[in-house]
C-alpha positions as CSV (number, residue, x, y, z in Angstrom):
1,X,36.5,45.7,-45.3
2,X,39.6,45.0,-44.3
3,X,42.1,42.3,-46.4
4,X,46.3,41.2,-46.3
5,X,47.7,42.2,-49.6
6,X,51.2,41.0,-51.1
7,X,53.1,43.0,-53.9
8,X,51.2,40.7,-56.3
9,X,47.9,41.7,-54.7
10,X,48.9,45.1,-55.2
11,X,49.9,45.2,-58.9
12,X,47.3,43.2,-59.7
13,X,44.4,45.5,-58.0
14,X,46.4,48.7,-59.9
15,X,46.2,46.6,-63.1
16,X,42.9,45.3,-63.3
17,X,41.4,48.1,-61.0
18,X,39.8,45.4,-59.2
19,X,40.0,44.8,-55.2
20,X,42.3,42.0,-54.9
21,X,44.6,40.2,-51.7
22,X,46.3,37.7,-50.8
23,X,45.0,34.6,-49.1
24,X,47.4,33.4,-46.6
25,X,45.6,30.3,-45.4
26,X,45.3,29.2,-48.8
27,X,48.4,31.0,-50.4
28,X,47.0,32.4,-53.6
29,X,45.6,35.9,-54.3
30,X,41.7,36.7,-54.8
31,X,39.7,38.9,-55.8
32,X,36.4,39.8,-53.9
33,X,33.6,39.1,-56.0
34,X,35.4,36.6,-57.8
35,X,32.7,34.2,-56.8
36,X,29.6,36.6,-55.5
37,X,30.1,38.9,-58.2
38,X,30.4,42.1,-55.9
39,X,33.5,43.5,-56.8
40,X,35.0,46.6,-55.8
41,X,36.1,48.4,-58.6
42,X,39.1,50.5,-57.6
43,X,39.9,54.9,-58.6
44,X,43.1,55.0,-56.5
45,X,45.3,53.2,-53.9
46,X,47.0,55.4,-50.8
47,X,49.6,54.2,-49.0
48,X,50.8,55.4,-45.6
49,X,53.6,57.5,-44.4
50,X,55.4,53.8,-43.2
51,X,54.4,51.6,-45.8
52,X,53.1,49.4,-44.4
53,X,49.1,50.1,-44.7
54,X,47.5,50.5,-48.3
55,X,44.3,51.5,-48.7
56,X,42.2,50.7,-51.8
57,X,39.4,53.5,-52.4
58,X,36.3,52.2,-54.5
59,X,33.0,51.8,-55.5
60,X,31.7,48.6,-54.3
61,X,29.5,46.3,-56.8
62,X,28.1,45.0,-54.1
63,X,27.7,44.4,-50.4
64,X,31.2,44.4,-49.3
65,X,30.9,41.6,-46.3
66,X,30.5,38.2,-46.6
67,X,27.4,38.7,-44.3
68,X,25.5,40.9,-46.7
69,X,26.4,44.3,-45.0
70,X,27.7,47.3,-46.9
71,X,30.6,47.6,-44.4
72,X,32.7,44.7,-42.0
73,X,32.8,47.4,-39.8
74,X,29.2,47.5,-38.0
75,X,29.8,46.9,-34.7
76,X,30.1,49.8,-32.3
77,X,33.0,48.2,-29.8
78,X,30.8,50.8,-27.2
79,X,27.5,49.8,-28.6
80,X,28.9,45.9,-27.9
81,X,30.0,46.3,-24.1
82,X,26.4,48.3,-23.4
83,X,24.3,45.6,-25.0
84,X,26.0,42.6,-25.8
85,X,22.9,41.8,-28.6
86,X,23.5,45.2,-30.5
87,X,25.4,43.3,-32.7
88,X,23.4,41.5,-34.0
89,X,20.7,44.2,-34.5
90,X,23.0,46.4,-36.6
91,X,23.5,42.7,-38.6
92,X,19.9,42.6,-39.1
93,X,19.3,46.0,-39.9
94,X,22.2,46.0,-42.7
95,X,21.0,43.1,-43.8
96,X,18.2,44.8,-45.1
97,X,19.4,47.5,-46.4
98,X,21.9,45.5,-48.2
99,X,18.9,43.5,-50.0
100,X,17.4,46.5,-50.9
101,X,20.3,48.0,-52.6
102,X,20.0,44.6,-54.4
103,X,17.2,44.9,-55.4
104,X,17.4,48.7,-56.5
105,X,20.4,47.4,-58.8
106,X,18.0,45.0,-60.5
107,X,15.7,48.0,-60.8
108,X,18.4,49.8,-62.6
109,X,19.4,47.0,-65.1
110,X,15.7,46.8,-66.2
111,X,16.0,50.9,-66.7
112,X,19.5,50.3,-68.8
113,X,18.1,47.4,-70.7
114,X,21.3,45.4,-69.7
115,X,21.2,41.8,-70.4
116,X,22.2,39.4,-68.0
117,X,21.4,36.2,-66.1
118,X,17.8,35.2,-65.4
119,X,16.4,37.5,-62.4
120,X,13.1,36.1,-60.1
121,X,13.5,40.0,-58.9
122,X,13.6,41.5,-62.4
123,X,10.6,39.4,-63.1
124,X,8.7,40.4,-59.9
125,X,9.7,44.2,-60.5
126,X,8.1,44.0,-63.8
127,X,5.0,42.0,-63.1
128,X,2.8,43.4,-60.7
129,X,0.1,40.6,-60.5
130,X,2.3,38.1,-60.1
131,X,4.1,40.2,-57.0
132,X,1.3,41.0,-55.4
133,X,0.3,36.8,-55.7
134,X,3.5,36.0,-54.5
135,X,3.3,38.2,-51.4
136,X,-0.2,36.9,-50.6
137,X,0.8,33.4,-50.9
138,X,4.4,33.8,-48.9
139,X,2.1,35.9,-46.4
140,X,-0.7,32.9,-45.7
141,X,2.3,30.7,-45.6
142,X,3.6,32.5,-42.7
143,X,0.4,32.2,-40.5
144,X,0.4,28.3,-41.6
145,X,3.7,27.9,-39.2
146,X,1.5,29.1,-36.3
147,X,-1.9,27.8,-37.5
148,X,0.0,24.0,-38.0
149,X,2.3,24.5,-34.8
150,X,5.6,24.1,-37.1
151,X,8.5,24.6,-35.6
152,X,10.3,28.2,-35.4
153,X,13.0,27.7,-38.4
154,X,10.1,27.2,-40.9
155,X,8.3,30.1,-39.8
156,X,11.7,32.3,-39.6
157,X,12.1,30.6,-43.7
158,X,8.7,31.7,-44.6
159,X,8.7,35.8,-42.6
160,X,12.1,36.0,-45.2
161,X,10.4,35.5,-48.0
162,X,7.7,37.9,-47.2
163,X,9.9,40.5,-46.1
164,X,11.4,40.0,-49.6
165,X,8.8,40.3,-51.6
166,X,7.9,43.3,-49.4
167,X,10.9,44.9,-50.2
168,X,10.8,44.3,-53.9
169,X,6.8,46.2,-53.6
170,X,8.5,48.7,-52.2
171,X,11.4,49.2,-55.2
172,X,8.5,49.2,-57.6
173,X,6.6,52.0,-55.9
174,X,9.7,54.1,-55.3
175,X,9.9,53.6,-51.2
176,X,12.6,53.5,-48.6
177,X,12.6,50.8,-46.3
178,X,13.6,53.8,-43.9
179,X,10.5,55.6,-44.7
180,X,8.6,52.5,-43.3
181,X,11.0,52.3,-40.2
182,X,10.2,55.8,-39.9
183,X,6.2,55.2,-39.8
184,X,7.2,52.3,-37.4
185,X,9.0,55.0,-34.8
186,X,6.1,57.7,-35.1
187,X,3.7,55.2,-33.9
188,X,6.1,54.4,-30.6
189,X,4.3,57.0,-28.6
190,X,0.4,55.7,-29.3
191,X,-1.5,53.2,-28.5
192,X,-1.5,50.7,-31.6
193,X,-5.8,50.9,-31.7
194,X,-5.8,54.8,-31.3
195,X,-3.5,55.0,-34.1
196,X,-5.8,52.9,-36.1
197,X,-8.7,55.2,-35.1
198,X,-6.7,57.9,-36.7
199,X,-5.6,56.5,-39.8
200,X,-7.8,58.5,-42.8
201,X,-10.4,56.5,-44.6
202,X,-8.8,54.7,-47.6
203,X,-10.1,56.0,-50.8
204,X,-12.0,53.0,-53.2
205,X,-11.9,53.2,-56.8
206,X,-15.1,52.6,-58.5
């Protein structure tokens, strides 16, 4: 990300060895995270050969936008003036990965036995009954919006929270959401019912 800093901003960062800068629309420093807990906690500060650039090197809490992405800087300026919506895409696809790493942290709390605030995630991660209920019920929520005609903002409400509860499935069995983008591409080249032919029998317990 990319943030003005005053000499205030700067002592205060090398102090505190938090990310902090100076606000100059509402003149008073800040710290990210300060209100969405993802801080960048800071090992060193550079500054260039004028001066007049610092640059703050740490390990971010947290997504580092305000738009949930790791980086500010997703936006290929070549990738814009090809497709003008590729944007957006690289929004969406960070966007996920950003929840992911979310969730993975709430994973790792769990694993530290670190206390904390209440967590519907850490709950989920530990409960497997009750995930696989909630995804059920977010799921047949989903195809209510089309069965009932609603319009397209519920039904966009109701695919997030099954693709959250998706993702939190796939903290608790150890899977990338890239290994499932990656089934996703393999398929590209077939024809949706052949692959279906293909797919091995699924073993039942008795």
């Amino acid at each position: 990300m990319q943030g003005f800093a005053n000499k205030e901003a700067v002592l205060k960062t090398a102090l505190e060895r938090r990310a902090t800068f100076y606000s100059r629309s509402r003149s008073q420093l800040w710290t990210k995270g300060e209100t969405s807990n993802n801080f960048i906690n800071i090992h060193d500060i550079s500054l260039d050969c004028d001066r007049d650039s610092i640059i703050y090197l740490g390990k971010p809490v947290g997504p580092a936008c305000h738009t949930g992405t790791a980086t500010c800087f997703y936006t290929s300026l070549d990738d814009l003036i090809d497709d003008p919506q590729a944007g957006k895409s690289k929004l969406a696809l960070s966007t996920l990965y950003s929840l992911e790493n979310i969730i993975s942290q709430r994973k790792a709390e769990l694993a530290s036995l670190q206390t904390g605030k209440p967590s519907w995630t850490k709950r989920l991660l530990l409960e497997n009954k009750l995930l696989c209920s909630k995804i059920r019920e977010e799921a047949d929520e989903l195809c209510r919006t089309m069965e009932e005609n609603e319009d397209k903002s519920r039904t966009a409400s109701e695919a997030a929270d099954v693709v959250y509860h998706i993702l939190v499935s796939l903290a608790v069995k150890e899977v990338k959401f890239e290994e499932v983008l990656e089934h996703l591409r393999e398929r590209f080249s077939q024809s949706g019912i052949e692959e279906k032919k293909n797919r091995a029998p699924k073993v039942t317990k008795n």
